[in-house]
GUBA-961240 format. One line per field, with one value per residue (C-alpha): residue number from 1; residue in three letters; x, y, z. Coordinates in pm, 1 decimal. Layout:
BEGIN
nr: c(NUM, ...)
rest: c(ALA, ...)
px: c(X, ...)
py: c(Y, ...)
pz: c(Z, ...)
This chain:
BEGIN
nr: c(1, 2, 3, 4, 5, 6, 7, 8, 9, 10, 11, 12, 13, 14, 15, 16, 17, 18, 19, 20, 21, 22, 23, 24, 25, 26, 27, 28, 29, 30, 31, 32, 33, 34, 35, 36, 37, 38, 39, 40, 41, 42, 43, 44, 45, 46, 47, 48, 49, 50, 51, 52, 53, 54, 55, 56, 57, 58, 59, 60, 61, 62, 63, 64, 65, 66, 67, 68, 69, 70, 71, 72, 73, 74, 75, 76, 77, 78, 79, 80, 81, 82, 83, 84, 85, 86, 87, 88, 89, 90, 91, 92, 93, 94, 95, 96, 97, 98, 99, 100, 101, 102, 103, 104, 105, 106, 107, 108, 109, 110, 111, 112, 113, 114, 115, 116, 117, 118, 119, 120, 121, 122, 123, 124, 125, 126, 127, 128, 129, 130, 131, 132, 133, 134, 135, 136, 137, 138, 139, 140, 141, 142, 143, 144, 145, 146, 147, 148, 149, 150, 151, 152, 153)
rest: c(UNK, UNK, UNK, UNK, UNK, UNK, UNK, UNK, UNK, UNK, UNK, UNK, UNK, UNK, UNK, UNK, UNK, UNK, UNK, UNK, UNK, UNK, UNK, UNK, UNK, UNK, UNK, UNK, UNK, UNK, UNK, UNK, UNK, UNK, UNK, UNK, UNK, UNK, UNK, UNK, UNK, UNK, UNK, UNK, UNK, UNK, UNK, UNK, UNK, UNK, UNK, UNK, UNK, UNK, UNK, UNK, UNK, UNK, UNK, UNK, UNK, UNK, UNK, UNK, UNK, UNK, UNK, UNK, UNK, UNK, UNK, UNK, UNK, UNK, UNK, UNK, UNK, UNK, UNK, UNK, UNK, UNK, UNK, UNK, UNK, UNK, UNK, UNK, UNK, UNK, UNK, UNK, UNK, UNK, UNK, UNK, UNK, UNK, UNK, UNK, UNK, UNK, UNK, UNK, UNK, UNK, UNK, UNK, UNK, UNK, UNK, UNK, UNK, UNK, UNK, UNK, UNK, UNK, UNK, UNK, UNK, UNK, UNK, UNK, UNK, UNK, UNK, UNK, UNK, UNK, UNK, UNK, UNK, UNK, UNK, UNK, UNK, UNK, UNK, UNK, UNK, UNK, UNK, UNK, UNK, UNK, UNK, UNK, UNK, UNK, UNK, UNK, UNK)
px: c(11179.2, 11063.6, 11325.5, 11194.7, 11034.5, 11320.2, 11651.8, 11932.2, 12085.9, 12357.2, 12350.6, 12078.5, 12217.3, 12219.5, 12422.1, 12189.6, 11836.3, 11562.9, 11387.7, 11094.6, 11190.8, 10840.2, 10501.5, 10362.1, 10001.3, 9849.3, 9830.5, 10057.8, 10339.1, 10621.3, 10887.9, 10869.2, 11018.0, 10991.3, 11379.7, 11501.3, 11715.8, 11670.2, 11909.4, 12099.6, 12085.1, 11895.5, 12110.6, 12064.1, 12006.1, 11716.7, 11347.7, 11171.4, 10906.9, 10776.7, 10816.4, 11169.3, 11300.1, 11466.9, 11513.0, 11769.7, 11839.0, 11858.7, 11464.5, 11498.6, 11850.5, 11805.4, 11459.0, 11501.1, 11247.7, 10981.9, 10733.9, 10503.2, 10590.8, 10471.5, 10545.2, 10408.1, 10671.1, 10402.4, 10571.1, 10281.8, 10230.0, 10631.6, 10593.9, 10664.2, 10316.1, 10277.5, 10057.2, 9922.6, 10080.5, 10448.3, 10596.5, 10904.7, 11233.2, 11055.9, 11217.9, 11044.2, 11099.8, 10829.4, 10751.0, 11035.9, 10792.9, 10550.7, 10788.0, 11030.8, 10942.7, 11329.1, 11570.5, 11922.2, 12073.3, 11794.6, 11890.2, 11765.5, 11509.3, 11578.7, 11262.0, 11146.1, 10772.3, 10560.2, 10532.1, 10847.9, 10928.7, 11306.2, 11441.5, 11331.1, 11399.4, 11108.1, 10743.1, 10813.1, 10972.7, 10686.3, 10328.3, 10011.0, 9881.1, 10133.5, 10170.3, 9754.2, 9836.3, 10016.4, 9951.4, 10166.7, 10238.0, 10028.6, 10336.5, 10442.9, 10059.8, 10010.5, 10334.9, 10177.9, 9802.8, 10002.1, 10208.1, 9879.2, 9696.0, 9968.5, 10033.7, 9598.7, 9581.6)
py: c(11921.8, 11661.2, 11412.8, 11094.9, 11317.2, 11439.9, 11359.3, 11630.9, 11545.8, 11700.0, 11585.2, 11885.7, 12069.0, 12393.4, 12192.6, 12085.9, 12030.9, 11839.5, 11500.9, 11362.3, 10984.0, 10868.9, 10993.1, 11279.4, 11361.7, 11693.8, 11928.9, 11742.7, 11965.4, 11843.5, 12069.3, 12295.6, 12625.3, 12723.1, 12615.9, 12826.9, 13113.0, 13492.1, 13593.5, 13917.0, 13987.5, 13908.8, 13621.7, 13359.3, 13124.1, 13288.3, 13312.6, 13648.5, 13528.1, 13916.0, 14178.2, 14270.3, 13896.6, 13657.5, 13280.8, 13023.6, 12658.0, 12327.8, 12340.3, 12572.2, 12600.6, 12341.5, 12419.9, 12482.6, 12745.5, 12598.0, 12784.3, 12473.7, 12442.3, 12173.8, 12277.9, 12590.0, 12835.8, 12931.9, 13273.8, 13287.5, 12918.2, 12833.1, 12495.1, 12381.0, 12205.5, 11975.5, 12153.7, 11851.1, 11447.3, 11418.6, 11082.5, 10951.5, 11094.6, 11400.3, 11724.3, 11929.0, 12300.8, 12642.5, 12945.0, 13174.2, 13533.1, 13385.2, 13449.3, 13721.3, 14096.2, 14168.6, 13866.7, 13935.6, 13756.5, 13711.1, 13408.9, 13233.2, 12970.1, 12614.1, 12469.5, 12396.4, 12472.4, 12577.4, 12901.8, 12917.1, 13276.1, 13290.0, 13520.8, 13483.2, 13829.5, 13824.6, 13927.6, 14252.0, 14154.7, 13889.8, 13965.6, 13981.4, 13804.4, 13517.3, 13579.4, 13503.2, 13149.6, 13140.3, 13132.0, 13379.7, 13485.4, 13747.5, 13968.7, 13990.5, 13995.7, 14290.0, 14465.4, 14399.8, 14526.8, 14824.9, 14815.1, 14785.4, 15083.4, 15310.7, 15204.4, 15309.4, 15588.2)
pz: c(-1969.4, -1788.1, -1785.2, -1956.4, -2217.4, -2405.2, -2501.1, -2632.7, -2982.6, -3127.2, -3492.9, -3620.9, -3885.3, -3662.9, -3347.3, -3101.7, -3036.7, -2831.7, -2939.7, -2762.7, -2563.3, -2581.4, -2760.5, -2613.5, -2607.4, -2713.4, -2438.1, -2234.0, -2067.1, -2163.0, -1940.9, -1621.3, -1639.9, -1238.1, -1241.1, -1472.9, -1415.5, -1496.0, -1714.2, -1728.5, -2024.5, -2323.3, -2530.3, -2890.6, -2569.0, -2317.5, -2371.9, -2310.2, -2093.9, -2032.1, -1800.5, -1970.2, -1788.5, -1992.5, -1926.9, -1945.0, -1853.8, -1952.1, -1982.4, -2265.9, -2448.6, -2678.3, -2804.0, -3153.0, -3393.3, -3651.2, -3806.3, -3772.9, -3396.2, -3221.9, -2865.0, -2701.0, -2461.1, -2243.5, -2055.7, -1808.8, -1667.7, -1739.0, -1896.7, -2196.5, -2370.3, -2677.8, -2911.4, -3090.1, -3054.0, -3055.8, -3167.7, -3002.0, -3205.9, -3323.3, -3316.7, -3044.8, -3162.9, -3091.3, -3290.7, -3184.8, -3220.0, -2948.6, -2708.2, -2884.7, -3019.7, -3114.4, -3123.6, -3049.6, -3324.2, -3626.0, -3831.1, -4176.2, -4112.0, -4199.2, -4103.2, -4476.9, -4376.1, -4697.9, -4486.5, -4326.8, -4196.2, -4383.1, -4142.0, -3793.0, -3597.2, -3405.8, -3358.9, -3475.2, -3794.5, -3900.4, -4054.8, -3868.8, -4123.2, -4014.0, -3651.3, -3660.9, -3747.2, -3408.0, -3034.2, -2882.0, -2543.0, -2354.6, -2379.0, -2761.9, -2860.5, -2612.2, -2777.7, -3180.5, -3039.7, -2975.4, -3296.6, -3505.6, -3296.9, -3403.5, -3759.5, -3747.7, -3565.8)
């Protein structure tokens, strides 16, 4: 994340997470992924950005899950982009199942949306019907266009 845009905290009640320095504008990107590295392996720390590759950095490790997100992972351009305006000291935190089908370690959700997932374990695990309210990555939609054909055919 851009560096005057952010600032790690470490008083969440789940450890750490990312608060915006300044007001951010929607749209705006707020971090640049090009830096991160490829992980090895898939970890409760690494985006799957597609293509079976998984990321990890200082860009990305402390950006927390909300099921009312408002910053966007986005796998393909590999930024980080305010989804609507941010004001300084907010949380910044994504929907986890735009970037993940399967998460490694599934947790309970403590955003305390009205619509809140309760477990997040991924795309795979969440509704259609509530994974329509999202923009996801070209990657997990491909992967539930496929689920969906089959539970059809």
């Amino acid at each position: 994340m851009s560096e005057n845009a952010f600032v790690v905290v470490h008083d969440r009640p789940y450890g750490a997470g990312v608060v915006a320095a300044r007001p951010l504008a929607a749209g705006e990107v707020v971090a640049d992924l090009s830096e991160c590295v490829t992980a090895d392996a898939p970890s409760v720390y690494t985006i799957d950005v597609g293509g079976g590759r998984h990321i990890d950095g200082p860009q990305v490790r402390y950006l927390n899950h909300s099921c009312t997100p408002n910053v966007y992972v986005d796998a393909e351009r590999m930024d980080v982009r305010a989804l609507r305006p941010v004001a300084a000291g907010e949380e910044l935190a994504f929907f986890y199942p735009s970037t993940e089908w399967d998460m490694v370690a599934p947790f309970d959700c403590l955003c305390g949306a009205a619509d809140c997932l309760g477990t997040v374990a991924g795309a795979r695990a969440a509704s259609p019907a509530v994974l329509g309210g999202h923009r996801l990555n070209r990657h997990v939609a491909e992967r539930l266009a496929a689920a969906e054909a089959i539970r059809s055919a």
